[in-house]
Structures are given as structure tokens and as C-alpha cells.
C-alpha positions in Angstrom: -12.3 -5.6 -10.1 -11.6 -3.8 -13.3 -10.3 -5.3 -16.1 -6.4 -4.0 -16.3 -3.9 -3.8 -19.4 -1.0 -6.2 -18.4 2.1 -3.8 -18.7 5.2 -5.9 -17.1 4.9 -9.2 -15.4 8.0 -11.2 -14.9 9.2 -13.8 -16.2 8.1 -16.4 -13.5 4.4 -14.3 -12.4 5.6 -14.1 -9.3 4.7 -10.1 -9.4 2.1 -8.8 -11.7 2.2 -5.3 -12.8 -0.8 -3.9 -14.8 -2.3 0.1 -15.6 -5.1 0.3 -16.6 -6.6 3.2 -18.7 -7.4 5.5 -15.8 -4.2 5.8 -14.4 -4.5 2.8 -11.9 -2.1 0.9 -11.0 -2.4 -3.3 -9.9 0.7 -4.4 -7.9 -0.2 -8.5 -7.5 1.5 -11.4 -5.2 0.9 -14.2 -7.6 2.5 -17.4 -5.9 -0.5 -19.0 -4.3 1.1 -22.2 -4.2 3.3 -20.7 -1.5 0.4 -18.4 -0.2 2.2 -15.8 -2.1 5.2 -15.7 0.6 8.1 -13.6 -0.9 12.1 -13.8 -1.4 15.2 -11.5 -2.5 13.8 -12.0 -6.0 10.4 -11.3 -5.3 11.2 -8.1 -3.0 14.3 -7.3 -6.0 10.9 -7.2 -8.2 8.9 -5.3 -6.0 11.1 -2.8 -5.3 12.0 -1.8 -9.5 7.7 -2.1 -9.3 7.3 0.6 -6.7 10.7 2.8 -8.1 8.7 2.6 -11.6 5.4 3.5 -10.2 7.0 6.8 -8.2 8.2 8.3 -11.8 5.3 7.7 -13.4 2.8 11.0 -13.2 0.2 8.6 -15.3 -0.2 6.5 -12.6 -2.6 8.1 -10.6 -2.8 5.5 -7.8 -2.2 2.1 -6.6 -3.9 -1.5 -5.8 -1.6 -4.2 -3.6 -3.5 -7.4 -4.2 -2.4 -11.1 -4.2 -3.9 -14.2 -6.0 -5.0 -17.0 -3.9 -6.2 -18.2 -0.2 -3.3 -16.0 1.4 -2.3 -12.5 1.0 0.9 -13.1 2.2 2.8 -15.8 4.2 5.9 -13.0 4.9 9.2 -14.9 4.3 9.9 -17.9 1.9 10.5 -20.6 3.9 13.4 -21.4 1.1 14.5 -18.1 1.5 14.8 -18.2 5.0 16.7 -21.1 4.9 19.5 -19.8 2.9 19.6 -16.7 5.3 20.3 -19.0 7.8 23.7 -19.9 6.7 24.5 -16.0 5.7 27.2 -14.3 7.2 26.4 -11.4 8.9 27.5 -9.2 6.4 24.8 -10.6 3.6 22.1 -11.1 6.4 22.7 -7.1 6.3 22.7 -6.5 3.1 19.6 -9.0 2.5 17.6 -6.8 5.0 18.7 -3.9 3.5 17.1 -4.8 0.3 14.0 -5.8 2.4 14.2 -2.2 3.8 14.4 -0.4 1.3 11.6 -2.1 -1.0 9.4 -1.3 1.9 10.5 2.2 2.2 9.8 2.5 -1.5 6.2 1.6 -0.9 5.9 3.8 2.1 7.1 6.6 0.7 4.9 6.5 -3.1 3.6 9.3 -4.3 0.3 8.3 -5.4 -2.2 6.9 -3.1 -2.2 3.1 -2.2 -4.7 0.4 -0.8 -3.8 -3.0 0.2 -6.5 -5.4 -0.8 -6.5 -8.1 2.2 -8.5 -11.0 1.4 -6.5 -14.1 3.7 -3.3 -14.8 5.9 -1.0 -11.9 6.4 2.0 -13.3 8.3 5.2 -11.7 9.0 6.2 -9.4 6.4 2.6 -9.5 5.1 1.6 -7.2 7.7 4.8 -4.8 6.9 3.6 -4.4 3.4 -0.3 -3.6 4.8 1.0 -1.0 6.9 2.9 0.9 4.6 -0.2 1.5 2.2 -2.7 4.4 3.1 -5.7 2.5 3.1 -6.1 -1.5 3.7 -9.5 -2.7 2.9 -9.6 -6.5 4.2 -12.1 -9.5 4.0 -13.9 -10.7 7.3 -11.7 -13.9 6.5 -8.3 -12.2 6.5 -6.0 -12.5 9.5 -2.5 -10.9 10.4 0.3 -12.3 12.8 3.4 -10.7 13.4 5.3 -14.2 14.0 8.9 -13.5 14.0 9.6 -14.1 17.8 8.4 -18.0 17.5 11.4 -18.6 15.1 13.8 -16.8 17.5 14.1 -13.9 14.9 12.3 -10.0 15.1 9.8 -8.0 12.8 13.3 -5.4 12.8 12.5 -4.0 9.2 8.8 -3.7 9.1 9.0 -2.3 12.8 8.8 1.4 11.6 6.0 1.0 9.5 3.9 -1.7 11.6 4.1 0.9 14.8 3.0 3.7 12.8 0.0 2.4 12.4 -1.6 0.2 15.4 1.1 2.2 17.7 3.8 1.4 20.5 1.7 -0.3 22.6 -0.1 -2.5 20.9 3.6 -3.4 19.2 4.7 -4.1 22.8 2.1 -6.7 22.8 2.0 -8.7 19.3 5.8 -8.3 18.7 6.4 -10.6 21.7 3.4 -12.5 22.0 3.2 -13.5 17.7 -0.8 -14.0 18.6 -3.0 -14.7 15.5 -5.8 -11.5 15.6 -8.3 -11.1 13.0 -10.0 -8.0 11.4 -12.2 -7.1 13.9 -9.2 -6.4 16.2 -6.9 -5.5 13.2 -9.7 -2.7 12.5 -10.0 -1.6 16.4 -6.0 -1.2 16.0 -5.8 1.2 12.9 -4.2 -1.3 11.0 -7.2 -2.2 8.7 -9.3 0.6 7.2 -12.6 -1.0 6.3 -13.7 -4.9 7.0 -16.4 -6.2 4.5 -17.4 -9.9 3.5 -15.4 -12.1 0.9 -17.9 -11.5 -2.2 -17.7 -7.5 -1.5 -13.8 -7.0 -1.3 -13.4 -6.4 -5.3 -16.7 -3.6 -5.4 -15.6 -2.3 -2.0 -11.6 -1.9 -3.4 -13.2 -0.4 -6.6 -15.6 2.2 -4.6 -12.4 3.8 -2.9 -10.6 4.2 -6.1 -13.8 5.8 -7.4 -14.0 8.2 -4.7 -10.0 8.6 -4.6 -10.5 9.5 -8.7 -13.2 12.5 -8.1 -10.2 14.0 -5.8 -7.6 16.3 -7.7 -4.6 13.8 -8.2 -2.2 17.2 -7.4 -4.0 17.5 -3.9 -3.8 14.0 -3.5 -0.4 13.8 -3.6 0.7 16.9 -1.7 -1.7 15.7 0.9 -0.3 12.1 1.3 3.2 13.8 1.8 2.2 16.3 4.5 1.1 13.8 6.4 4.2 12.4 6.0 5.8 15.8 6.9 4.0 16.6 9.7 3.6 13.5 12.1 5.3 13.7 15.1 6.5 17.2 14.5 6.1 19.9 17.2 4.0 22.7 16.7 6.5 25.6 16.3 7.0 28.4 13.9 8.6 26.9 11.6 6.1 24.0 10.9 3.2 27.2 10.8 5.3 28.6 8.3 5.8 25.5 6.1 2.3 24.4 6.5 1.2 28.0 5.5 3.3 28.2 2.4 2.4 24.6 1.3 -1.3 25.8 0.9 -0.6 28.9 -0.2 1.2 27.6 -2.8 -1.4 24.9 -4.0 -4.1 27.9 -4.2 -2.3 29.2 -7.1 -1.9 26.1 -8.5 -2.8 24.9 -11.6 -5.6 22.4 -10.0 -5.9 24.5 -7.2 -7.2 27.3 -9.0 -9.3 24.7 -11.3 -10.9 23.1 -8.2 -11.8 26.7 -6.6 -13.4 27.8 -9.9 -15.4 24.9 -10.2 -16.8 25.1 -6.4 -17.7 28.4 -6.8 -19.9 27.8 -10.2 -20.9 24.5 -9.3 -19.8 22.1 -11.5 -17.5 19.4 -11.9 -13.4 19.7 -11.6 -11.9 19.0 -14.8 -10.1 15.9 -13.3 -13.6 14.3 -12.9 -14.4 10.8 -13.9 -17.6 12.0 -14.8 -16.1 14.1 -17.3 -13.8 11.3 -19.3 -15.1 9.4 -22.0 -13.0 6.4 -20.4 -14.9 7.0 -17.0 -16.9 3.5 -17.8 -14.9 1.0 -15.2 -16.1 -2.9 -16.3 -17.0 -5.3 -13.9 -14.6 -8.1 -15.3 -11.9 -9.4 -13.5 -9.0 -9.9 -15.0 -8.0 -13.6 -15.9 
């Protein structure tokens, strides 16, 4: 991976938070000891992270990583046994705070990729589904495990049936099997599989290609998909869909990206064209 300007890690690590000169944005688990398993602190974190990330139009896209073996165990086993002697008015307001850090990430402007490279349990595989593209390791593998300690994936449900769908929910919501890439691929949930030395050059190539792409477009793209799932084809989604191209043609990047089609050459928003467009090969300590 590139080598990224720390910005605002906490106190404990438990979250890193680092921009790097291009705009890009590293989100990282960091509590491999626990195989990076998260808490109301840790999801408290997350969600200022993700808030700060939204309002930022330098940040141009962003990276969900985690040090260690594990991406993600889901719940702290800690955690989850204080929950189990919360009333059920702060076992709703807990979750709340779990719902809406994952509606924050959902819901960002920029671009995201989850970089998968072990265990995603639980939670884990909330936090994959709610980023656009997850690029995983061969040795990654995901299990939706709620049901074996009598509880239910309630919060991530929205997300984690968006994208490997109702049916395949119906399954691994009540079964809490262990699947691996291959299947996690067939599913939808994992965008590309590659081997364990090729995860960092294969999460750098898509922000490479993501980067030639006009950040503007990006964004209003992102959201019309958003928009328009699940919406039925009437007049007024022609209408909206007509005005929302209509109106990036005369935008300012709109009319930039035209102009350079049409006389062959680069879009000013180009890597190519920065003089910071030289990414290192280090990875960050």
C-alpha cells in the first residue's frame, strides 16, 4: 500500500485515520490482539471517522482495512457481555449507535473499498457490505454467526441483503455456516478474490483506476445508484434521471470531461497530470 500521512488516530489505535496526498482516505481496525472485533467505543470512533470523511470534498475516496490475521471478529466479546445485562432501553440505544455508524458508511459520499484479508464474523460482514467494492484475499472468510449465540444480524440486515440478496440471507442468517471467498464472490458480496501477497497492489490498482474517473461523476454516480434501486420505472424516476444528467453535462467537470474526449487528451482531474501522481510502494509502519 501507499505510504499515508497519519491525520487522527486515537488515543488507544484502536481506529486509524490517515489522507494521504491524493485525496485518499485509510480507515484501519487496529486491535489484532482481539482480531480487530469492535465495541461502543470503537463504533463511537468510527462513526465521527465516517461523519468527518462525508464533509471533507479533499477526500476523494476511501480504504477500510484492518491490521492483523482477522479483518474483523464483529462484536467484542467484552462488549457483548455488558449488553447482556442492559435493559432494554440501552440495548436500543446501543444498537442505535451500531446503526447508525453503519448507515454513515453506507451512505458516504466518496467511493469506498473494504480491504478483506482474514475472518469477517458477525458485524464484519455488515461493514463489507456497506462499502462499494470489497476486494478480499483467497484466505479471507465471512460468517454471519448471530443465530448460534441466540441473538440476530438485525442491524447489518439491510445492508448484508443488499448485496448477496434475500435468499441467500434466508440461508446464512439461520444456518451461521462459515463460506469462503469463492462462494462470497459467487454471492456478490466480494468484488474481486486475489492471493495474500497481491491484496495491497490489487487495493492500490482500483484506487488508480477510481482516480482517472472525475471525482464529481463519481459521486453523483454512487448516489444514483442509491436513488434508483428498487424504484419502479415511472415518469417521475425518467424525469429525475433525465435532469440529473442533464445537469452534470453542464457541469463544471462535465463540460471538462466532454472537451477533453472530443480532443483527445487527458481530463484535468488526471493523475497523470499531477506532479504528486507518483504513489510509493511503502507500507506504512
Amino acid at each position: 500500500m501507499s505510504t499515508f500521512n497519519n491525520m487522527n488516530n486515537t488515543d488507544e489505535n484502536h481506529v486509524l485515520f490517515d489522507v494521504d496526498h491524493r485525496g485518499i482516505a485509510v480507515v484501519t481496525l487496529n486491535n489484532p490482539d482481539k482480531h480487530n472485533a469492535f465495541d461502543d467505543k470503537i463504533i463511537a470512533q468510527l462513526t465521527a471517522i465516517f461523519r468527518e470523511i462525508s464533509e471533507r470534498s479533499d477526500i476523494k475516496l476511501m480504504v477500510l482495512a484492518s491490521s492483523g490475521k482477522s479483518f474483523s471478529a464483529g462484536a467484542d466479546l467484552g462488549w457483548m457481555k455488558r449488553m447482556a445485562s442492559y435493559t432494554f432501553e440501552e440495548n436500543l440505544k446501543d444498537a442505535n449507535a451500531l446503526a447508525t455508524m453503519l448507515k454513515m458508511l453506507n451512505f458516504l459520499p466518496q467511493p469506498t473499498i473494504a480491504k478483506i484479508q482474514g475472518a469477517a464474523f458477525g458485524g464484519a460482514v455488515g461493514l463489507a457490505s456497506c462499502c462499494d467494492i470489497v476486494i478480499a484475499s483467497n484466505k479471507a472468510s465471512f460468517c454471519l454467526s448471530e443465530v448460534k449465540l441466540g441473538l440476530i444480524p438485525a442491524t447489518i440486515s439491510p445492508y448484508v441483503i443488499n448485496a448477496i440478496g434475500q435468499k441467500a440471507c434466508r440461508r446464512y442468517f439461520l444456518t451461521a455456516e462459515r463460506f469462503f471467498t469463492d462462494k462470497a464472490e459467487q454471492l456478490g458480496l466480494v468484488s474481486e478474490v486475489v492471493a495474500p501477497e497481491e491484496l495491497d497492489n490489487s487495493v492500490d490498482e482500483m484506487i488508480n483506476v477510481l482516480l482517472t474517473n472525475s471525482p464529481h461523476a463519481i459521486n453523483h454516480a454512487k448516489q444514483l445508484t442509491l436513488d434508483v434501486a428498487y424504484q419502479d420505472i415511472n415518469e417521475e424516476l425518467l424525469n429525475i434521471t433525465s435532469e440529473r444528467i442533464a445537469a452534470i453535462r453542464v457541469s463544471a467537470e462535465g463540460q471538462e470531461g466532454l472537451s477533453a474526449f472530443f480532443e483527445k487528451r487527458k481530463p484535468s482531474w488526471h493523475p497523470a497530470l499531477s506532479d504528486n501522481s507518483t504513489v510509493s510502494s511503502e507500507k506504512k509502519g
